[in-house]
PDB file of N, CA, C and O in Angstrom:
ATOM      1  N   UNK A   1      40.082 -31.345  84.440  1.00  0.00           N
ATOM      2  CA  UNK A   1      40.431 -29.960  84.211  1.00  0.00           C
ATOM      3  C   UNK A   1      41.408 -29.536  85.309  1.00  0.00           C
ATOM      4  O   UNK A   1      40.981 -29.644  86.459  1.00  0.00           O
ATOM      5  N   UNK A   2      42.369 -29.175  85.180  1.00  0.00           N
ATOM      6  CA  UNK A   2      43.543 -28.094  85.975  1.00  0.00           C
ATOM      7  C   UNK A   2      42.765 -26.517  86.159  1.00  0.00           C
ATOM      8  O   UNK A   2      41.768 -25.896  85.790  1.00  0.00           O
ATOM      9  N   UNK A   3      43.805 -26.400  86.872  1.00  0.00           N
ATOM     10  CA  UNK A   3      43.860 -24.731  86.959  1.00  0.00           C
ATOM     11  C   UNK A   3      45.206 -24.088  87.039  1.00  0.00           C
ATOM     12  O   UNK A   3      46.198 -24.502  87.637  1.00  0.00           O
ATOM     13  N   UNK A   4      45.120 -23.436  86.613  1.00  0.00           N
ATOM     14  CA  UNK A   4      46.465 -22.453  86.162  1.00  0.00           C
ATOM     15  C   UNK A   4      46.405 -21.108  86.625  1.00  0.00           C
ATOM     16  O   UNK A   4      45.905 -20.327  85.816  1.00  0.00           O
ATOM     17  N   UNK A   5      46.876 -20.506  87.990  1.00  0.00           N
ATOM     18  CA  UNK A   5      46.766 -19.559  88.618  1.00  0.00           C
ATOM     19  C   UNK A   5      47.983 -18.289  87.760  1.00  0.00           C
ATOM     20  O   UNK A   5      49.181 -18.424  88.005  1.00  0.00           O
ATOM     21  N   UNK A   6      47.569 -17.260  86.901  1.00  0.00           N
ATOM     22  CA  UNK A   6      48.289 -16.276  86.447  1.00  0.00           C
ATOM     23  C   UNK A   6      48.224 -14.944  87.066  1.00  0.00           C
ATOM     24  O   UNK A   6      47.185 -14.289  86.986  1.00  0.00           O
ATOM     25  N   UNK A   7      49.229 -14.514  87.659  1.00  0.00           N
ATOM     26  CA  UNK A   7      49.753 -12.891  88.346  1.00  0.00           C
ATOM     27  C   UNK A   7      49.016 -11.840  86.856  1.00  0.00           C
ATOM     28  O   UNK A   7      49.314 -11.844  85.662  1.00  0.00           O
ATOM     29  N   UNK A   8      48.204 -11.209  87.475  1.00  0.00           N
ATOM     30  CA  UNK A   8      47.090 -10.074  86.967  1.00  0.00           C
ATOM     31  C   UNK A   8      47.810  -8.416  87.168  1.00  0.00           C
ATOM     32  O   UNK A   8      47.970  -7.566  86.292  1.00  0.00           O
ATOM     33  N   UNK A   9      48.262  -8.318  89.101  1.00  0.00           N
ATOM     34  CA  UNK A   9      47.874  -7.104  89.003  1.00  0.00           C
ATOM     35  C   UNK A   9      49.114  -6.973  90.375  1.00  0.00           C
ATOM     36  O   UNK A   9      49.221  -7.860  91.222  1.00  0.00           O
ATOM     37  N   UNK A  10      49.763  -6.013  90.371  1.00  0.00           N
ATOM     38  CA  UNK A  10      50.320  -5.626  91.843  1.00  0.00           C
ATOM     39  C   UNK A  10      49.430  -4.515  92.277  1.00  0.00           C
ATOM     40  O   UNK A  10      49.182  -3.585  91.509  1.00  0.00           O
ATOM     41  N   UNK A  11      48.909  -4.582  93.561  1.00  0.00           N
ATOM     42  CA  UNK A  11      48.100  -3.059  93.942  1.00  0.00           C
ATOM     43  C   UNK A  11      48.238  -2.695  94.941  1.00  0.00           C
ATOM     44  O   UNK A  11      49.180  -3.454  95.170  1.00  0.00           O
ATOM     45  N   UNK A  12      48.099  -1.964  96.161  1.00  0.00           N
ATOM     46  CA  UNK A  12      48.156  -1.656  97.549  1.00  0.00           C
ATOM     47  C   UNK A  12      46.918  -2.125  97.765  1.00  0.00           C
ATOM     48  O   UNK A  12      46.098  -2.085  96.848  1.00  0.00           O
ATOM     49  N   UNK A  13      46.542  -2.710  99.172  1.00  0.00           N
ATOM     50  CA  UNK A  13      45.462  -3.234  99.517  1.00  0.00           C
ATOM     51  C   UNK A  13      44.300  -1.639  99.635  1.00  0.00           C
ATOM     52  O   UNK A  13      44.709  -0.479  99.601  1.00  0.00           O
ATOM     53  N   UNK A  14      43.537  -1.872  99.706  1.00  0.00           N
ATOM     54  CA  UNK A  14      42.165  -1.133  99.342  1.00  0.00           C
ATOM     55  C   UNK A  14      42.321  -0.206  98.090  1.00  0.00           C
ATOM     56  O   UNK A  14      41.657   0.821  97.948  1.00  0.00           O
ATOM     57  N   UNK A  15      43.056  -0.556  97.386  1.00  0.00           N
ATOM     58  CA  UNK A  15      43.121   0.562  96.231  1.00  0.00           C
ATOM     59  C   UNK A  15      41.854  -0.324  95.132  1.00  0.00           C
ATOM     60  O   UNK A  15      41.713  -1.522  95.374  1.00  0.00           O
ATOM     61  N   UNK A  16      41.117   0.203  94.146  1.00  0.00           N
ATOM     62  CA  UNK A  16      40.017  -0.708  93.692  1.00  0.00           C
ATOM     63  C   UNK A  16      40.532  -1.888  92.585  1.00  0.00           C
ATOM     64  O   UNK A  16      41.364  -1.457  91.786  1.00  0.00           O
ATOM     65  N   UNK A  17      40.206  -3.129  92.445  1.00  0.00           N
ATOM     66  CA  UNK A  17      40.920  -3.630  91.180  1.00  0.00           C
ATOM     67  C   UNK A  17      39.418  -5.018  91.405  1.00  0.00           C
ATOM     68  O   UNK A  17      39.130  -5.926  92.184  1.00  0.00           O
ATOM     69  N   UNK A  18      38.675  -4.151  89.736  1.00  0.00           N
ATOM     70  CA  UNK A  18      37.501  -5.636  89.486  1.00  0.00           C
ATOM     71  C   UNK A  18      37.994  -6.647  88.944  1.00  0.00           C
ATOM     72  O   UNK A  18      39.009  -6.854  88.280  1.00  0.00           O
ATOM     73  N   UNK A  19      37.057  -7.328  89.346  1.00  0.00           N
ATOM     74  CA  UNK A  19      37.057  -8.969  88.677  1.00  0.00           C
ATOM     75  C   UNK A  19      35.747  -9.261  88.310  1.00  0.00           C
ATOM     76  O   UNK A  19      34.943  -9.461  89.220  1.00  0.00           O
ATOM     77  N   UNK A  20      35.273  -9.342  86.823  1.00  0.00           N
ATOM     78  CA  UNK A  20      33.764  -9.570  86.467  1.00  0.00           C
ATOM     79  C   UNK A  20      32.876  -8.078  86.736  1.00  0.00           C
ATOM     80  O   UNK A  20      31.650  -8.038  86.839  1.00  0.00           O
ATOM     81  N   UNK A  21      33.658  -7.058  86.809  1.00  0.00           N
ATOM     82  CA  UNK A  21      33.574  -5.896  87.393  1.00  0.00           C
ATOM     83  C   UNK A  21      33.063  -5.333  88.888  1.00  0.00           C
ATOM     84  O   UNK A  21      32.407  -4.322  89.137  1.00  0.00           O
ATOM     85  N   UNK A  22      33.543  -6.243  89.693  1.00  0.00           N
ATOM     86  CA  UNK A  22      33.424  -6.343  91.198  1.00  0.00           C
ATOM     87  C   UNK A  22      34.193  -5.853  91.524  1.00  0.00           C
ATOM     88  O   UNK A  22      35.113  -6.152  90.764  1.00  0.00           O
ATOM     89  N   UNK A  23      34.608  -5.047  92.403  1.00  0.00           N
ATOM     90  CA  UNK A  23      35.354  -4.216  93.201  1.00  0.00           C
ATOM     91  C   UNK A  23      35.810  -5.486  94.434  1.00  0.00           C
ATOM     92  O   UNK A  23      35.243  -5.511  95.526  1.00  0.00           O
ATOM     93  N   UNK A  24      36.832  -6.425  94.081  1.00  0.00           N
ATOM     94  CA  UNK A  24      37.156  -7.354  95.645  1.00  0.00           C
ATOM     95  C   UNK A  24      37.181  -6.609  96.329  1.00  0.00           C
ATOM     96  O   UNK A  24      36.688  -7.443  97.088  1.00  0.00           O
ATOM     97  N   UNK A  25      37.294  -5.519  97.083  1.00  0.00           N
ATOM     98  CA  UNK A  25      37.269  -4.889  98.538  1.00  0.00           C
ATOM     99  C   UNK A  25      35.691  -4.553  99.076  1.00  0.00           C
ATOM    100  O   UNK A  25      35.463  -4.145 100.215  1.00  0.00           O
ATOM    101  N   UNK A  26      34.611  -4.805  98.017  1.00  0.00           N
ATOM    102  CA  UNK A  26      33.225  -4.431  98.104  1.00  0.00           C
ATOM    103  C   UNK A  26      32.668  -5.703  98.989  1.00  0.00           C
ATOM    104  O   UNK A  26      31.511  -5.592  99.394  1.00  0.00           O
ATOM    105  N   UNK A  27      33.534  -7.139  99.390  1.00  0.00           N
ATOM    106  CA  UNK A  27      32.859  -7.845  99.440  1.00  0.00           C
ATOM    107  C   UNK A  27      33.533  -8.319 100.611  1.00  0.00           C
ATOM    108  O   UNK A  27      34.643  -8.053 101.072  1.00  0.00           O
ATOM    109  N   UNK A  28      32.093  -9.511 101.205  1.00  0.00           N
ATOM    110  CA  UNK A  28      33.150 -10.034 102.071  1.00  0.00           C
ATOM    111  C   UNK A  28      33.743 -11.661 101.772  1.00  0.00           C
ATOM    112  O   UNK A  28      32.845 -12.457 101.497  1.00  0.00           O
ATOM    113  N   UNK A  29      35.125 -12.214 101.798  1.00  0.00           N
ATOM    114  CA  UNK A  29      35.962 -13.022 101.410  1.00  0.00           C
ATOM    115  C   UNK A  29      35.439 -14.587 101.856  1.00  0.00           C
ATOM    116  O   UNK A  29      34.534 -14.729 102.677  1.00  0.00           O
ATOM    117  N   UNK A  30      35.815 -15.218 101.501  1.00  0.00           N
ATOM    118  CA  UNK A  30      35.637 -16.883 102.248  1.00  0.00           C
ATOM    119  C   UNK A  30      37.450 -17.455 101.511  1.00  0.00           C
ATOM    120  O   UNK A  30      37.754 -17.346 100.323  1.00  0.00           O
ATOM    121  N   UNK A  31      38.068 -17.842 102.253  1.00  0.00           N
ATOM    122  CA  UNK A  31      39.404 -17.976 101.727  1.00  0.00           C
ATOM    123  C   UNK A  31      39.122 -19.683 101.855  1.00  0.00           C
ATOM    124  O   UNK A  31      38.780 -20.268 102.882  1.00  0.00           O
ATOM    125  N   UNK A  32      39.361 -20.271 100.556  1.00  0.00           N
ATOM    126  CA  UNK A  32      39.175 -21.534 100.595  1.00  0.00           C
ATOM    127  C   UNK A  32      40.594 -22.440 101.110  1.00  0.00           C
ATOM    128  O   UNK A  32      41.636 -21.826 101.338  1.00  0.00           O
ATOM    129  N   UNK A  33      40.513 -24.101 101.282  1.00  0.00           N
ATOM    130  CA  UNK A  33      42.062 -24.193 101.565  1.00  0.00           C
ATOM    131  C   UNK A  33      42.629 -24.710 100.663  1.00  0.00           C
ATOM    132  O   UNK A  33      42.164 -25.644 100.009  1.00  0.00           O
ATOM    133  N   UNK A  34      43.793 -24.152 100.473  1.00  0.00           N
ATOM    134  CA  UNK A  34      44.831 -24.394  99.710  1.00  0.00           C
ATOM    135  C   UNK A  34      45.925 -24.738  99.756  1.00  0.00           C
ATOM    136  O   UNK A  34      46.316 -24.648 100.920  1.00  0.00           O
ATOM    137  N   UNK A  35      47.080 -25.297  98.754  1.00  0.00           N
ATOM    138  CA  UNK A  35      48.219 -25.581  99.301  1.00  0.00           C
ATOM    139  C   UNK A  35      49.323 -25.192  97.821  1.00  0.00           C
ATOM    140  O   UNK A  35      50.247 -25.882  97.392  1.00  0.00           O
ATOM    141  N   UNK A  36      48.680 -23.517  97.163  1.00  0.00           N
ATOM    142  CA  UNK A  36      49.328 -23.674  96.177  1.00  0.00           C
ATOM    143  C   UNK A  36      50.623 -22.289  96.568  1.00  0.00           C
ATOM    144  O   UNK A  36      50.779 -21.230  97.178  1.00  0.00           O
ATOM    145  N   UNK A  37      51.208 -23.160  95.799  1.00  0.00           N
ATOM    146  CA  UNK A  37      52.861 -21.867  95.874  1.00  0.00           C
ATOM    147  C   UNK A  37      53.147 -21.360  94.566  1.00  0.00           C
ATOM    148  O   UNK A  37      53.535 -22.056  93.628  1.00  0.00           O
ATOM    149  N   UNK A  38      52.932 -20.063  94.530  1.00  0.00           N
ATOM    150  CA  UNK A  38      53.480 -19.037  93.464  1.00  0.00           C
ATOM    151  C   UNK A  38      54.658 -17.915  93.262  1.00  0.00           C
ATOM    152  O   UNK A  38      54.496 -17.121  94.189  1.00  0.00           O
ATOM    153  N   UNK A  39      55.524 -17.588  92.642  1.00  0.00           N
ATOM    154  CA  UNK A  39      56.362 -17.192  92.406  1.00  0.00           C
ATOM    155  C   UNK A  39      55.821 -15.769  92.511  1.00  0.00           C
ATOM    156  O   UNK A  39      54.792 -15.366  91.968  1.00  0.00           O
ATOM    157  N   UNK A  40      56.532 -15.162  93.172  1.00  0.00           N
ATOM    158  CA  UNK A  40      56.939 -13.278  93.111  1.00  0.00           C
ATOM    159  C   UNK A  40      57.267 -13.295  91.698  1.00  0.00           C
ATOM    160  O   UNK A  40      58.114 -14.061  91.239  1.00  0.00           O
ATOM    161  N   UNK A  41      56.349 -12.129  90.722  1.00  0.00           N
ATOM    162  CA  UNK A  41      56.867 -12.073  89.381  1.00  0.00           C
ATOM    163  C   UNK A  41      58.142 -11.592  89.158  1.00  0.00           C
ATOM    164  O   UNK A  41      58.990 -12.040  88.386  1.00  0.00           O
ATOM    165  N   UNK A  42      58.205 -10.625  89.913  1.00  0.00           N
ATOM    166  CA  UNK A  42      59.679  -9.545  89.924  1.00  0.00           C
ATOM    167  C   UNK A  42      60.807 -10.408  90.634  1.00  0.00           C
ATOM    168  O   UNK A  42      61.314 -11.271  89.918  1.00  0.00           O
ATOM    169  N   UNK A  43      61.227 -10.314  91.802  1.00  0.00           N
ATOM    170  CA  UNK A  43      61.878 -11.200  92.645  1.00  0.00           C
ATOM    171  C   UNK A  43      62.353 -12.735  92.512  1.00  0.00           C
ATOM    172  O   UNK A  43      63.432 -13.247  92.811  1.00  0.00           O
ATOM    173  N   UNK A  44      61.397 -13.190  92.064  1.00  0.00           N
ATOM    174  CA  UNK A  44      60.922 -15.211  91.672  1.00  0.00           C
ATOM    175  C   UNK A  44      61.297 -15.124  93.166  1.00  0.00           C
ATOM    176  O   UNK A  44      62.426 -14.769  93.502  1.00  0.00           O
ATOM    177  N   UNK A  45      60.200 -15.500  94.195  1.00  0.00           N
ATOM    178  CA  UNK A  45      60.216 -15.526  95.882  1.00  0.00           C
ATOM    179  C   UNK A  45      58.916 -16.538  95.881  1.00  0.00           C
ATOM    180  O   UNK A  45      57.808 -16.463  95.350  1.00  0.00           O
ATOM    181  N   UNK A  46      59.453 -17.358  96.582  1.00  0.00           N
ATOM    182  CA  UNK A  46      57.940 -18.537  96.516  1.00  0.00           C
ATOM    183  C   UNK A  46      57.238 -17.828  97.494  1.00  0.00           C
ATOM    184  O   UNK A  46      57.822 -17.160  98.346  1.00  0.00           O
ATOM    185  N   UNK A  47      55.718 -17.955  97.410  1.00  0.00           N
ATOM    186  CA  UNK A  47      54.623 -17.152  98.634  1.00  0.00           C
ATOM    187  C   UNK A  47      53.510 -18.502  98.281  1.00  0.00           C
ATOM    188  O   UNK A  47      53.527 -19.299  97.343  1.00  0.00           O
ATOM    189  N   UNK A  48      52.827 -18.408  99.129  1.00  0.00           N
ATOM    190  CA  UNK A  48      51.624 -19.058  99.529  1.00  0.00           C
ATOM    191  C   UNK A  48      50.090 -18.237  98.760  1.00  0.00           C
ATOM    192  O   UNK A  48      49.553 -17.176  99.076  1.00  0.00           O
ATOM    193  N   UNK A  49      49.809 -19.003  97.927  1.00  0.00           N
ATOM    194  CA  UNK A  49      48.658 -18.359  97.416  1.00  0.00           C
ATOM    195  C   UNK A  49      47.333 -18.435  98.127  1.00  0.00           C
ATOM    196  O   UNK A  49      47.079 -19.546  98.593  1.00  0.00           O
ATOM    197  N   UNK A  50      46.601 -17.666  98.276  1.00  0.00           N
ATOM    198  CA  UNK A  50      45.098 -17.913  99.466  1.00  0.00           C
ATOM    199  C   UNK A  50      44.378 -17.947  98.304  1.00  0.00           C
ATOM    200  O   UNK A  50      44.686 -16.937  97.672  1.00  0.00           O
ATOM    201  N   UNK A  51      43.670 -18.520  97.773  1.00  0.00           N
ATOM    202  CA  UNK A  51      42.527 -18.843  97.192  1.00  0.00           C
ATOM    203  C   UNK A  51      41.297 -18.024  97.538  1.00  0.00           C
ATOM    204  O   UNK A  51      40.732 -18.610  98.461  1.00  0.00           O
ATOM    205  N   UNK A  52      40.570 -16.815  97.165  1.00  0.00           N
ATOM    206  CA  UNK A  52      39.502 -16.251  97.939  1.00  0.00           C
ATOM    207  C   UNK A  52      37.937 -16.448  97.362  1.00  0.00           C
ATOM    208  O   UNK A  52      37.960 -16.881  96.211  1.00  0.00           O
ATOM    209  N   UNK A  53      37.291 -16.345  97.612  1.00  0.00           N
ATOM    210  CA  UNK A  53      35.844 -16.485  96.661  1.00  0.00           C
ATOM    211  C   UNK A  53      34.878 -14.972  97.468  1.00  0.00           C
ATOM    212  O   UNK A  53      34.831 -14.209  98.432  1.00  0.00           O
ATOM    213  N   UNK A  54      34.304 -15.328  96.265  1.00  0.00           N
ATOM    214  CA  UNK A  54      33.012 -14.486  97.458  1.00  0.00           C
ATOM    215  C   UNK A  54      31.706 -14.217  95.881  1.00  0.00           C
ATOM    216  O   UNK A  54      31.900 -13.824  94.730  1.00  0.00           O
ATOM    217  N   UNK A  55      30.550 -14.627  96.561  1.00  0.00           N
ATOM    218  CA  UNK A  55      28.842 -13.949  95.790  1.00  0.00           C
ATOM    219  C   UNK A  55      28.743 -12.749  95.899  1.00  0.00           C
ATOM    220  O   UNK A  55      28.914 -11.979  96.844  1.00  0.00           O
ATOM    221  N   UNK A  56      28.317 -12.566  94.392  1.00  0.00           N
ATOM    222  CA  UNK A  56      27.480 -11.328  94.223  1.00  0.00           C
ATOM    223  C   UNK A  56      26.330 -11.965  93.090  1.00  0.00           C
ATOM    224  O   UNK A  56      26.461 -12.289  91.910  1.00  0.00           O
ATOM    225  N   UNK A  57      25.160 -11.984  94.013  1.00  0.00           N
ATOM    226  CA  UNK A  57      24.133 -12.508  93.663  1.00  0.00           C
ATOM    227  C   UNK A  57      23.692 -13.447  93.168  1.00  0.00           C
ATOM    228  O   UNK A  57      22.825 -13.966  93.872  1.00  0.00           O
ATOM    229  N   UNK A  58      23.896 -13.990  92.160  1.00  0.00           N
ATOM    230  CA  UNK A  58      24.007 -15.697  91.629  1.00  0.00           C
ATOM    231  C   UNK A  58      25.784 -15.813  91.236  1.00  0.00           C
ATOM    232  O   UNK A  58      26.519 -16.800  91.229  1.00  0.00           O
ATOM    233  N   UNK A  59      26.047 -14.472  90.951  1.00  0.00           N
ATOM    234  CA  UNK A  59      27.873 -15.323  90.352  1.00  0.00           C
ATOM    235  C   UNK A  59      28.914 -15.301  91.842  1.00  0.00           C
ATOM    236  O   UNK A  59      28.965 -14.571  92.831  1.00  0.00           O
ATOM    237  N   UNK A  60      29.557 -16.336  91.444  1.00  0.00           N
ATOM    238  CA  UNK A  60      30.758 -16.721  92.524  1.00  0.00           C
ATOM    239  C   UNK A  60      32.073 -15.821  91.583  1.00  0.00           C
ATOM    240  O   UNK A  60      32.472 -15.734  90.421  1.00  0.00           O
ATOM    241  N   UNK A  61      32.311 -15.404  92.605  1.00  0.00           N
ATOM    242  CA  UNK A  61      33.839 -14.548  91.872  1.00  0.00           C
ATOM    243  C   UNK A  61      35.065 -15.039  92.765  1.00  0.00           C
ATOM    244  O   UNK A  61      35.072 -15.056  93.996  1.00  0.00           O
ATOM    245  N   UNK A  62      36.129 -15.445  91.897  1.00  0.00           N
ATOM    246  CA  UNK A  62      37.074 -16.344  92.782  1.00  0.00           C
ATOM    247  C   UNK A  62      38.447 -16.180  92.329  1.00  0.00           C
ATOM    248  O   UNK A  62      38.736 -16.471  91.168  1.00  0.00           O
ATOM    249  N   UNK A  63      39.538 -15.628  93.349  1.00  0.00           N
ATOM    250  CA  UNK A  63      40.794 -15.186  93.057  1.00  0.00           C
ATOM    251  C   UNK A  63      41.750 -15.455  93.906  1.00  0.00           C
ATOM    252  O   UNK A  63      41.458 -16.014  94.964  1.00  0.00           O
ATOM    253  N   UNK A  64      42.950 -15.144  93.640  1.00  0.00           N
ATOM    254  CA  UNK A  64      44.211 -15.424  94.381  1.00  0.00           C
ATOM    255  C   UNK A  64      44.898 -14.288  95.034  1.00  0.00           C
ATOM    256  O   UNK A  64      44.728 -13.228  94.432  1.00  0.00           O
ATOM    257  N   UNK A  65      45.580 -14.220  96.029  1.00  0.00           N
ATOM    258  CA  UNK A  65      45.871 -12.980  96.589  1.00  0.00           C
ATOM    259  C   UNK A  65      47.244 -13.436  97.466  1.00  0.00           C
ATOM    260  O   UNK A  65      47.146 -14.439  98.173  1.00  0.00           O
ATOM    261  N   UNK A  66      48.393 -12.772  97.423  1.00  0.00           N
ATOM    262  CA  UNK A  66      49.646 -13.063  97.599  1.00  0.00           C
ATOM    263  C   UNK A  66      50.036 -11.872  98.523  1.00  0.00           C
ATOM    264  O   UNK A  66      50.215 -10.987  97.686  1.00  0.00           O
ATOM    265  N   UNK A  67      50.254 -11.363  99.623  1.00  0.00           N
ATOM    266  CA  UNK A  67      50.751  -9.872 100.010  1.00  0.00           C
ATOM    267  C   UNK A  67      52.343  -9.983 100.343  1.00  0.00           C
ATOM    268  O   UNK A  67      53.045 -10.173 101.336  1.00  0.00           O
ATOM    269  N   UNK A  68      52.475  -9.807  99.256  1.00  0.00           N
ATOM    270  CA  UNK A  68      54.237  -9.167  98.625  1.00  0.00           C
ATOM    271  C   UNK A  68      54.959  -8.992  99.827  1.00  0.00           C
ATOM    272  O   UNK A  68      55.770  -9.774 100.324  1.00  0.00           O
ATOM    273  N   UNK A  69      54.438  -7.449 100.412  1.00  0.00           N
ATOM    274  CA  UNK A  69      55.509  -6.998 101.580  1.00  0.00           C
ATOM    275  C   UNK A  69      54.316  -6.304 101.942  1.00  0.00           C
ATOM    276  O   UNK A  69      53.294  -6.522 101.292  1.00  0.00           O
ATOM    277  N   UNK A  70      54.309  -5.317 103.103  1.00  0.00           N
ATOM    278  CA  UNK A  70      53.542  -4.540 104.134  1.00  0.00           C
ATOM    279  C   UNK A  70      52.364  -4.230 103.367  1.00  0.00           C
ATOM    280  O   UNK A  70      52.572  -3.094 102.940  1.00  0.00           O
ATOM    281  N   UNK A  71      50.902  -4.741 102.837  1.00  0.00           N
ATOM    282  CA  UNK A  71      50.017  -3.685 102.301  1.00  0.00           C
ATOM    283  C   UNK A  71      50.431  -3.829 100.905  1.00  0.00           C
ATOM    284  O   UNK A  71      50.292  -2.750 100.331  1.00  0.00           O
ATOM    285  N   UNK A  72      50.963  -4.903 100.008  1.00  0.00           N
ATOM    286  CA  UNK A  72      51.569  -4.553  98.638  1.00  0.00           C
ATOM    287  C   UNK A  72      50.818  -6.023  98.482  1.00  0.00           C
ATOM    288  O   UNK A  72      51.134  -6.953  99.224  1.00  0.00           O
ATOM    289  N   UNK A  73      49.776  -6.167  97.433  1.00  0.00           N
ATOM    290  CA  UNK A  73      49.120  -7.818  96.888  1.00  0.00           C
ATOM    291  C   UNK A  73      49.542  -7.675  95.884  1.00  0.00           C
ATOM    292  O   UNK A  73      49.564  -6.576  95.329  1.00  0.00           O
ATOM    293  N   UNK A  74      50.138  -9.094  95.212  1.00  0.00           N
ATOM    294  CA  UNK A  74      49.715  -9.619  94.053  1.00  0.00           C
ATOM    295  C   UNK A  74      48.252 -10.486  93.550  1.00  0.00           C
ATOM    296  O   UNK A  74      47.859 -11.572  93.978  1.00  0.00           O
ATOM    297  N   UNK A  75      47.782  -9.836  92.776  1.00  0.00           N
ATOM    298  CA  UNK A  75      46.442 -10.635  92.534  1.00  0.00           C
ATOM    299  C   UNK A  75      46.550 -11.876  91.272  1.00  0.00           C
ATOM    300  O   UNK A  75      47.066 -11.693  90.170  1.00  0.00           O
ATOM    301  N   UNK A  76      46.126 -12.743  91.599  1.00  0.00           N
ATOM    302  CA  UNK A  76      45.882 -13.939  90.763  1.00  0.00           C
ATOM    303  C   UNK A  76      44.614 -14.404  90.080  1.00  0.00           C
ATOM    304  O   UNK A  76      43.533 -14.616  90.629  1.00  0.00           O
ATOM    305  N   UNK A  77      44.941 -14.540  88.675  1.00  0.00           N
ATOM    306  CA  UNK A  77      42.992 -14.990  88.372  1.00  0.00           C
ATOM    307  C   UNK A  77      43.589 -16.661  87.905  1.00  0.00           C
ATOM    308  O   UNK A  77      44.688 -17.068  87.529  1.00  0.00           O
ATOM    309  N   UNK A  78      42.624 -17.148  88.083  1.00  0.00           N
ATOM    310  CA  UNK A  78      42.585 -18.497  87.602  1.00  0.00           C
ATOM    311  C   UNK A  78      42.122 -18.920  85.979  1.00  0.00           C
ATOM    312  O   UNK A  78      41.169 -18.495  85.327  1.00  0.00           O
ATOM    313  N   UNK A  79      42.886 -19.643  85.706  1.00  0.00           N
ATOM    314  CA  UNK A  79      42.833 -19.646  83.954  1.00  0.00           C
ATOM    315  C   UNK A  79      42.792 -21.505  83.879  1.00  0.00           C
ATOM    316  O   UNK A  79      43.742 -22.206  84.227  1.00  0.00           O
ATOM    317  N   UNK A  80      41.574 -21.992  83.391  1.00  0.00           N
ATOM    318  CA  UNK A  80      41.593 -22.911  83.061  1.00  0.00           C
ATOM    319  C   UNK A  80      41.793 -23.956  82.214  1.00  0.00           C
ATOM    320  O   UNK A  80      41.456 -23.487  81.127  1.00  0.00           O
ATOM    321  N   UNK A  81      42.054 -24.821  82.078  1.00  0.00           N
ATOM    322  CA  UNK A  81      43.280 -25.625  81.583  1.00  0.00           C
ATOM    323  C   UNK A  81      42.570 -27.057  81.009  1.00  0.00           C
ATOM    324  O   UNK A  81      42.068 -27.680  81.945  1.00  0.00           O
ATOM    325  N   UNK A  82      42.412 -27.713  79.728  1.00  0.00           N
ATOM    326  CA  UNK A  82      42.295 -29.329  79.689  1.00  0.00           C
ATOM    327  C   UNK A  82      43.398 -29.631  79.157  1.00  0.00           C
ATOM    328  O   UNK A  82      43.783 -28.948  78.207  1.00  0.00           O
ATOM    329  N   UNK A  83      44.103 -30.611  79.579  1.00  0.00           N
ATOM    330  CA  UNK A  83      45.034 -31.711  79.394  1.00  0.00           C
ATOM    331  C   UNK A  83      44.647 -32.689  79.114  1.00  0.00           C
ATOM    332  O   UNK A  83      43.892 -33.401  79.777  1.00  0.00           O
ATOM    333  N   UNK A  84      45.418 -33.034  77.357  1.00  0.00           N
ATOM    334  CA  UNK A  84      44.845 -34.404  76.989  1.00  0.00           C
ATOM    335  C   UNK A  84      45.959 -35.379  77.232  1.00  0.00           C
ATOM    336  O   UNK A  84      47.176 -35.213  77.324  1.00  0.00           O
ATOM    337  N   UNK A  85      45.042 -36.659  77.326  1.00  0.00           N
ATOM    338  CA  UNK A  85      46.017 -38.027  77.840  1.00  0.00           C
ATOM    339  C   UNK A  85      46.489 -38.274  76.677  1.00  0.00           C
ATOM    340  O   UNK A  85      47.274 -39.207  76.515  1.00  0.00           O
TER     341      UNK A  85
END
C-alpha cells in the first residue's frame, strides 16, 4: 500500500480545522520522520511535509502540515493507495 498525501485546507495556525472531528490544535503532536516533498498548490514551491499524529482515545489521527509563509499552513490528509503489479 502507498500513500498519497492531498492539500485539504489553507488556514492560519490556531484557527480550528477537524480531522475525524478533532480540532488538531486540541492536541498534543508527535511529528513522525519524514522525507516527503509537496508542492505549494497556488505557487507550485516545493516545502517539506511534517507528518503529525496524535490519540484521542483509541483512534490515532494523522496529518500533514506545510507552513506556507509566517503563521499560514497548508494541511494534508493522507489518501490511500493499492497499486497493482
Amino acid at each position: 500500500m502507498q500513500t498519497k498525501w492531498n492539500f485539504k485546507s489553507l488556514i492560519v495556525g490556531g484557527n480550528t480545522y477537524k480531522i475525524d472531528g478533532y480540532n488538531i490544535w486540541d492536541y498534543e503532536w508527535r511529528y513522525l520522520p519524514s522525507n516527503i516533498k509537496v508542492m505549494d498548490p497556488q505557487y507550485k514551491q516545493e516545502f517539506k511535509l511534517d507528518i503529525i499524529e496524535f490519540n484521542v482515545k483509541e483512534n490515532l489521527v494523522r496529518f500533514g502540515l506545510v507552513e506556507f509563509s509566517n503563521n499560514i499552513y497548508g494541511i494534508y490528509e493522507e489518501q490511500n493507495t493499492n497499486k497493482k503489479k
